[in-house]
C-alpha positions in Angstrom: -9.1 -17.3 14.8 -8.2 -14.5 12.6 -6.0 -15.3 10.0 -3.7 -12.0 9.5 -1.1 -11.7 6.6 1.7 -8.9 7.0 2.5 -7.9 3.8 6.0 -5.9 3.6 6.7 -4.0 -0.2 10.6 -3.8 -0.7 12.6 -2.2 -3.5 16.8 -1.9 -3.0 16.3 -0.8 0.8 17.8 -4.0 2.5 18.9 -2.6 6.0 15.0 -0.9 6.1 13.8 -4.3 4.8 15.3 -5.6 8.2 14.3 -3.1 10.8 10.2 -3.7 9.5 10.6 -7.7 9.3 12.4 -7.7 12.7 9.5 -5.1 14.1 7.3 -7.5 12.8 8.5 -10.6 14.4 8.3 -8.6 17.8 4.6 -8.1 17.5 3.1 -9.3 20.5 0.1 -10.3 18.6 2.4 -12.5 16.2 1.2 -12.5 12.5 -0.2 -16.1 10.9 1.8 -15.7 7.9 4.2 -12.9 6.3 4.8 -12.0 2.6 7.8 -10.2 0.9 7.1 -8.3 -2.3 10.8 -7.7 -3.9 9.5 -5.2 -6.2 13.0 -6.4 -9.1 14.9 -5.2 -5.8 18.6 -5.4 -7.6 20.7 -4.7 -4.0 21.1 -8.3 -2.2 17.4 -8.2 -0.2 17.1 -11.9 -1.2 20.6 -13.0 0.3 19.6 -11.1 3.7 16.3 -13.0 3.2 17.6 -16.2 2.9 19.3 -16.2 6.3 17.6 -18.4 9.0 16.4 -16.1 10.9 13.1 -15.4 8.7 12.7 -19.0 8.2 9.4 -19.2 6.6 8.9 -15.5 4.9 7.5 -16.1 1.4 9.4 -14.1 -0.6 7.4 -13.0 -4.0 9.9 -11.7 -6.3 9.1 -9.5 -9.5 10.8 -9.9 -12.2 10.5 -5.7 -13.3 9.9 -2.8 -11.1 5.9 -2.3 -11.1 6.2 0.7 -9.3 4.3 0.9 -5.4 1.3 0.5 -7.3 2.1 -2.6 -8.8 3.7 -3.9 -6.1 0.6 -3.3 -3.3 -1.8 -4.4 -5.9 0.6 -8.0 -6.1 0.4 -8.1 -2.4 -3.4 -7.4 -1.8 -3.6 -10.5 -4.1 -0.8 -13.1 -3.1 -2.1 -12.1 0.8 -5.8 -13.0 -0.1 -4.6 -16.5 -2.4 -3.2 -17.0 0.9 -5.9 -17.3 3.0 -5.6 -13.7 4.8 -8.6 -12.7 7.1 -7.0 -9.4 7.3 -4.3 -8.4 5.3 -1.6 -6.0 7.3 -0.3 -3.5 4.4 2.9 -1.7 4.8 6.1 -0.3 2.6 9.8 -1.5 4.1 10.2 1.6 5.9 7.6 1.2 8.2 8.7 0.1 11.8 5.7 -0.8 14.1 5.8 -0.7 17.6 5.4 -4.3 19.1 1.7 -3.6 19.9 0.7 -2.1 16.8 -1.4 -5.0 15.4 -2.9 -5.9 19.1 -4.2 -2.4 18.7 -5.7 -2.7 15.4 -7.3 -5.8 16.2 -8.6 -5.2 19.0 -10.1 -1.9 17.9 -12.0 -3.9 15.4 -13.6 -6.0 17.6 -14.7 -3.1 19.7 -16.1 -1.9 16.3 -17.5 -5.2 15.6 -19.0 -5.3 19.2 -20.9 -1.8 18.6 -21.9 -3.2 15.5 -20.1 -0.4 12.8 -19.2 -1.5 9.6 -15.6 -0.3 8.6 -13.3 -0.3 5.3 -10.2 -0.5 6.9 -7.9 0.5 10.3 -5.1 2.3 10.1 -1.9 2.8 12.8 -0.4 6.2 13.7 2.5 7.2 11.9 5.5 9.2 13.3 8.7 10.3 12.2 11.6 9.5 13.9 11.8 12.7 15.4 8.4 12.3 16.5 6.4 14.3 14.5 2.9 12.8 13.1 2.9 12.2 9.3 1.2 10.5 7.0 -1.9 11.3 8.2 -4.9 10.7 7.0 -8.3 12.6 5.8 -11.3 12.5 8.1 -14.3 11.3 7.2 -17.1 14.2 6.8 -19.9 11.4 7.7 -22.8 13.2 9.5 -25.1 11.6 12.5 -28.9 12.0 12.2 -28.8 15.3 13.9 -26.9 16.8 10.7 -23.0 17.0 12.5 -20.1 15.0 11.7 -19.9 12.1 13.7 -16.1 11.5 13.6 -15.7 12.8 17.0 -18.1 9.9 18.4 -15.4 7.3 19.1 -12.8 9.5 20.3 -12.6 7.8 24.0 -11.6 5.0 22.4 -9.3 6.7 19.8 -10.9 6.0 16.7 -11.3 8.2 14.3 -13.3 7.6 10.9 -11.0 8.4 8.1 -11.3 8.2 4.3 -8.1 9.0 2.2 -5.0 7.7 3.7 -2.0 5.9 3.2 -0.5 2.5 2.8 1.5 3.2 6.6 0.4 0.4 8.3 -3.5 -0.5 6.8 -5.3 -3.6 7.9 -8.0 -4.2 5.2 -10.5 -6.9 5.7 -11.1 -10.0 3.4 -14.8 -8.5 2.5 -13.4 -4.9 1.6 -11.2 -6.8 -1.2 -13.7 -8.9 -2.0 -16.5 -6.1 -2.6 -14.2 -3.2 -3.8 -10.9 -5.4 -6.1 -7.3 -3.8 -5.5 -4.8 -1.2 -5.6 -4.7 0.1 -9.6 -1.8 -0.9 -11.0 -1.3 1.5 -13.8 -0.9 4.4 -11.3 2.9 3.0 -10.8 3.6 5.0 -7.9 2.2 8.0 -5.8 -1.6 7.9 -5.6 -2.5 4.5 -5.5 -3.5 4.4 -2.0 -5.3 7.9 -1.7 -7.2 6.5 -4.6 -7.9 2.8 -3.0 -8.8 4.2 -0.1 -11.3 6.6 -1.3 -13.0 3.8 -3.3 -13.7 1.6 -0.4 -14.9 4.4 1.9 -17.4 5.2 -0.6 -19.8 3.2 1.9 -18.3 3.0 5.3 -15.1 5.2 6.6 -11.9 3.4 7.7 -11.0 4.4 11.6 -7.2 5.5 12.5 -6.2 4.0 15.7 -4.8 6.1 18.3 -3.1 3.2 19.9 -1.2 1.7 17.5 1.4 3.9 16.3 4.5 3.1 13.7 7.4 5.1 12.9 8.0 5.8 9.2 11.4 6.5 8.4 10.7 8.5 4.6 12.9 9.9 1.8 13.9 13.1 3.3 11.4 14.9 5.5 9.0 17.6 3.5 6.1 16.6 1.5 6.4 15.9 -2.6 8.0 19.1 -4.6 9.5 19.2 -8.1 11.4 22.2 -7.2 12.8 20.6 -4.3 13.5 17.5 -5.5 17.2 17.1 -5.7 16.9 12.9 -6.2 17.2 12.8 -10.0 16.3 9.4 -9.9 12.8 10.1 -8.9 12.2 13.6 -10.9 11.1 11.7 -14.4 8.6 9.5 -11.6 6.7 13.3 -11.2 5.0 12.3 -14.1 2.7 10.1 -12.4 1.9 12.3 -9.7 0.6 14.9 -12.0 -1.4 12.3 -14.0 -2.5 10.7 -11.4 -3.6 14.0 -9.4 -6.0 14.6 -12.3 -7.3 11.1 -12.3 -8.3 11.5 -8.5 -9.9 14.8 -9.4 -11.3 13.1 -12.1 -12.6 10.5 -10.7 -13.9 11.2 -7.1 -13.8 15.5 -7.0 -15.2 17.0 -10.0 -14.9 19.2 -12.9 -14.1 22.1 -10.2 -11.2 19.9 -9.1 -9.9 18.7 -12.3 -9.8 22.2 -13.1 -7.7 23.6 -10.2 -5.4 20.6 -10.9 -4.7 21.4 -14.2 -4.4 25.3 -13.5 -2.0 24.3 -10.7 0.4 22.2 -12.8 0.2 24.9 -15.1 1.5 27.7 -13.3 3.8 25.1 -12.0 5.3 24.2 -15.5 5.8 28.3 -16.4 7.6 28.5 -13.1 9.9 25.8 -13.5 10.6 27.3 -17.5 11.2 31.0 -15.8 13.9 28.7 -13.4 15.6 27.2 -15.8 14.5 24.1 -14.8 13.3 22.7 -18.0 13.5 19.1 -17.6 11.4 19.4 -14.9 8.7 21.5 -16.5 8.8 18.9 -19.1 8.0 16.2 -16.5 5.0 18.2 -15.0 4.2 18.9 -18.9 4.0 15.4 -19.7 2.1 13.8 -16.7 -0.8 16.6 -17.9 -1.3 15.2 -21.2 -0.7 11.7 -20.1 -3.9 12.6 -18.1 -6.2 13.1 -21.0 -6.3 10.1 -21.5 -5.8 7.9 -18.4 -8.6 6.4 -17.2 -7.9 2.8 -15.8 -10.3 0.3 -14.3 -9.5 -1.5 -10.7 -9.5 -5.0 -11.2 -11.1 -7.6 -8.9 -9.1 -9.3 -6.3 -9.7 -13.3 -7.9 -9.6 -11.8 -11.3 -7.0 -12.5 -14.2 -3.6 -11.7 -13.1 0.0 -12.2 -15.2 1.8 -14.8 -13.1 4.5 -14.8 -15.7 6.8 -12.0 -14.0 6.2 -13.2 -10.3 8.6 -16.4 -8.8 7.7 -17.3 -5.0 10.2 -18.8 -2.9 10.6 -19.3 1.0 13.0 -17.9 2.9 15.6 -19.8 5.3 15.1 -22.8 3.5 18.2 -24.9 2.2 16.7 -25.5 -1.0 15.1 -22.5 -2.4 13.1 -23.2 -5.6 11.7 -20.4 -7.4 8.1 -21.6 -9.2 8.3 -19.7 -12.3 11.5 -20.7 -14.1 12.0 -18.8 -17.8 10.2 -21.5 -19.2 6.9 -21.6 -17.0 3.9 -20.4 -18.4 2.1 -18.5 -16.5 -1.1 -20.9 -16.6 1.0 -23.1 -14.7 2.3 -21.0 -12.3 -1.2 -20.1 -11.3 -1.9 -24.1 -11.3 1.0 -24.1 -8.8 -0.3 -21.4 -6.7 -3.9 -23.1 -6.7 -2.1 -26.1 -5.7 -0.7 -24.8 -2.8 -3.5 -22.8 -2.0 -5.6 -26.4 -1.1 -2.5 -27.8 0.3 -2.7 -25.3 2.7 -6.5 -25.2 3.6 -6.3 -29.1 3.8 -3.8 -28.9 6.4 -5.7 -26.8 8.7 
C-alpha cells in the first residue's frame, strides 16, 4: 500500500494550524503518517499540538525561521527519512476538502493505468469566497501532430501543469529522488515556482479537477510593494526580486532576465517619485543581491544540518525533544537513522 506523508509548514498561525490538521484528519483516504514543520513559530503552536487530540503528529521544530523555503525543503526531507511513497505538501492555511487526497490518488493510478509518467498532482485551490487561486501554469507539451496535448485528459480533469504552487502538491518518492528539494537559500516566495519547473523539465505535473482545497491567504490580491501595508513583510520583497531574476535566470533567458531587471527598475523610480523610499530601497537591494545568487538544489539523502531541528511527538505525556543544546548534529542524524530502521523493522 502507498505510504503517503502529509506534511503541514507552520509559522505563528495556530488557529490556521488547527483548521488544516483537523481537515486532514477528516480525509476519507486517512494519511499513513503526518509531519509538523514549526518553522521557530514563537505563538503557543506547540502547546495546541501537545493536546491529545493529534496524538501521534511528529512535530519538527526549528530552532530559527528558514523562511518557506527552508521550511518545505526540511519537510521534503524529514517526509522522505520517513518512509513517504508520496509526500502530501501543504502551508497551514490550506484546508482540504475530505476527498482531496482520494482524488489525487486515485488520479494517479488512472495515470499509472494509461501508463503517463508525471512529476507531481496538484488539488484545486479556492478562496473562501470561491474564487480559483493559485493556479498553476500549463504545460505547452505538444502530441505528435504538433498541438498541445494538455486538453487530452480533460474528461478525467487532469490537466498537465508545470509551474505551480505548494497548495496541496503530492510529489512522488522518484521525483525527489531524481530531481533533490526545494532550494533553501530562496527563503521565501519562489521556491515552489522554481521546484516545480525543475522537475517538469521531463514530464508535466497534472492539476486535479476533483480535488479542490480552500486557501485562506494574507489578504486577497496578488504580491505588490506598493500595496503592501504589512511592514513586517515589506524588507521580505527582497527575495522576490532576487529571486525573480534567478527564475529568469535560470529557466527563461537573457530576454527574461532583462525584462526583470527593467521591471524592478521602473519599479524602484516609481516608488522614489512616491516617497516611498524604503521600499525602493528593498526592490534596490533584492536587484543586486541578484548578481550574484546563483544557488545549487541539493539532493534529497544529501548532507543536511540537523543541529537546528528537534523532533518530538505530539499528545504524548512525555515529550522529549532529540536535539538538546548539547547534541551534535552527527548524533542527531544517528538518532534519526535509528528510528528510521526501527520503523522499517516494525512493518
Amino acid at each position: 500500500m502507498t505510504k503517503v506523508i502529509a506534511v503541514v509548514l507552520t509559522y505563528n498561525r495556530r488557529d490556521l494550524l488547527k483548521r488544516c490538521l483537523d481537515a486532514i484528519n477528516r480525509q476519507i483516504r486517512p494519511c499513513d503518517e503526518i509531519l509538523v514543520i514549526n518553522n521557530a513559530s514563537t505563538d503557543d503552536t506547540i502547546d495546541m499540538l501537545e493536546n491529545d487530540e493529534y496524538h501521534g503528529v511528529k512535530v519538527y521544530s526549528l530552532k530559527k525561521n528558514l523562511g518557506a523555503a527552508g521550511g518545505f525543503h526540511t519537510g521534503f526531507r524529514m517526509a522522505f527519512e520517513n518512509g513517504a511513497d508520496q509526500v502530501w505538501m501543504m502551508d497551514d492555511d490550506v484546508i482540504p476538502e475530505p476527498t482531496a487526497l482520494q482524488a489525487l490518488l486515485e488520479a494517479d493510478a488512472l495515470l499509472e493505468e494509461y501508463k503517463i509518467k508525471r512529476s507531481y498532482l496538484l488539488s484545486t485551490a479556492f478562496t473562501e469566497s470561491g474564487e480559483v487561486t493559485n493556479t498553476p501554469i500549463i504545460s505547452d507539451g505538444l502530441n505528435k501532430v504538433g498541438y498541445m496535448k494538455w486538453p487530452s485528459l480533460l474528461q478525467h480533469g487532469l490537466v498537465p501543469v508545470g509551474s505551480a504552487t505548494f497548495v496541496s502538491i503530492l510529489v512522488p518518492r522518484q521525483t525527489l529522488e531524481a530531481y533533490g528539494l526545494p532550494i533553501a537559500e530562496m527563503f521565501i516566495w519562489g521556491e515552489d515556482a522554481e521546484f516545480t519547473l525543475r522537475i517538469t523539465r521531463e514530464y508535466p505535473g497534472y492539476v486535479v479537477g476533483n480535488s479542490k482545497v480552500a486557501h485562506i491567504r494574507y489578504g486577497s490580491a496578488k504580491l505588490n510593494i506598493i500595496a503592501e501595508d504589512n511592514q513586517a513583510r515589506v524588507s521580505y520583497y527582497k527575495n522576490y526580486v532576487r529571486n525573480n531574476v534567478y527564475l529568469a535566470r535560470r529557466y527563461k533567458g537573457k530576454s527574461r532576465v532583462c525584462s526583470v531587471v527593467l521591471r524592478n527598475s521602473l519599479l524602484i523610480c516609481r516608488l522614489l517619485m512616491m516617497g516611498r523610499f524604503r521600499k525602493a530601497y528593498v526592490v534596490f537591494s533584492g536587484l543586486i543581491q541578484s548578481a550574484w545568487f546563483r544557488p545549487a538544489a541539493k539532493a534529497v539523502d544529501g548532507d543536511y544540518d540537523y543541529s537546528h531541528l528537534s523532533i518530538s511527538i505530539s499528545g504524548e505525556a512525555s515529550r522529549s525533544s532529540l536535539a538538546g543544546d548539547n547534541l551534535e548534529a552527527n548524533q542527531l542524524g544517528e538518532a534519526l537513522s535509528y528510528m528510521r530502521h526501527q520503523q522499517y523493522c516494525t512493518k
